[in-house]
N, C-alpha and C positions, 0 to 999 in steps of 0.2 A: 322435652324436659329431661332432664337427667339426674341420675342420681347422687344426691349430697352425701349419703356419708362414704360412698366410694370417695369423693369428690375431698372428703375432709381426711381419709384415712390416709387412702395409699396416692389422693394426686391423680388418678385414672380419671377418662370421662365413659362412664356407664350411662343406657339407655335407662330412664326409669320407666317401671309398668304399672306400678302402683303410687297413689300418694296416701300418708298417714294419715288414719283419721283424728289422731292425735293434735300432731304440730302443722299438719300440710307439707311437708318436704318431701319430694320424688324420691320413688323407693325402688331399687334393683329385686331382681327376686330372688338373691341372695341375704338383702338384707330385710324382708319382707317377711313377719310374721303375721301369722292370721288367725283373726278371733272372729269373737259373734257377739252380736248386738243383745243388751241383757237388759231386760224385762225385770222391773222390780215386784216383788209379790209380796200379799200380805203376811208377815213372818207370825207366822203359827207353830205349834210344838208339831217337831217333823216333818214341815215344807220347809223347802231351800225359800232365802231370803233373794235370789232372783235366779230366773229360770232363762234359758236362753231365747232368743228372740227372732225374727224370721232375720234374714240374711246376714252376711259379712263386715268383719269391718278387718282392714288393712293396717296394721303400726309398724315404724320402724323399730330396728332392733333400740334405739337408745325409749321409745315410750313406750314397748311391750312389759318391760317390768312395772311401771305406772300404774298401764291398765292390769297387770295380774293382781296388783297390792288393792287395786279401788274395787275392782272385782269379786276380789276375795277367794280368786282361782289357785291351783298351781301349776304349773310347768307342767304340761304333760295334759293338761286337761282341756281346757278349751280353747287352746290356742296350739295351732301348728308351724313350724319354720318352716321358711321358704323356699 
């Protein structure tokens, strides 16, 4: 598999190592960011309205804003680039 948005940017054929859990499309570890699977909890005064959850999940760079906005994360928080 290879990776698409090399593929859509610059025209390159990159190995993909990852696919999004987003959209499904082969992801380079360039353009590979990584989050975690989130556990919705019951929203009480002073618990987080969801906590993080066991393992990973893989997005591309065009659905990591997606998942931050659905999330309710920021940049820097539980997701890291690739």
């Amino acid at each position: 598999m290879r990776c698409y948005d090399c593929a859509t940017e610059s025209g390159i054929s990159t190995e993909a190592h990852a696919t999004c859990a987003a959209c499904g499309a082969g992801i380079c570890l360039t353009h590979t960011v990584e989050g975690y699977a989130q556990e919705p909890v019951k929203a009480t005064l002073g618990n987080p309205s969801a906590r993080r959850g066991h393992g990973r999940r893989m997005f591309c760079s065009k659905c990591a804003p997606d998942y931050l906005a659905q999330a309710g994360l920021v940049a820097g928080g539980m997701l890291r680039a690739g």
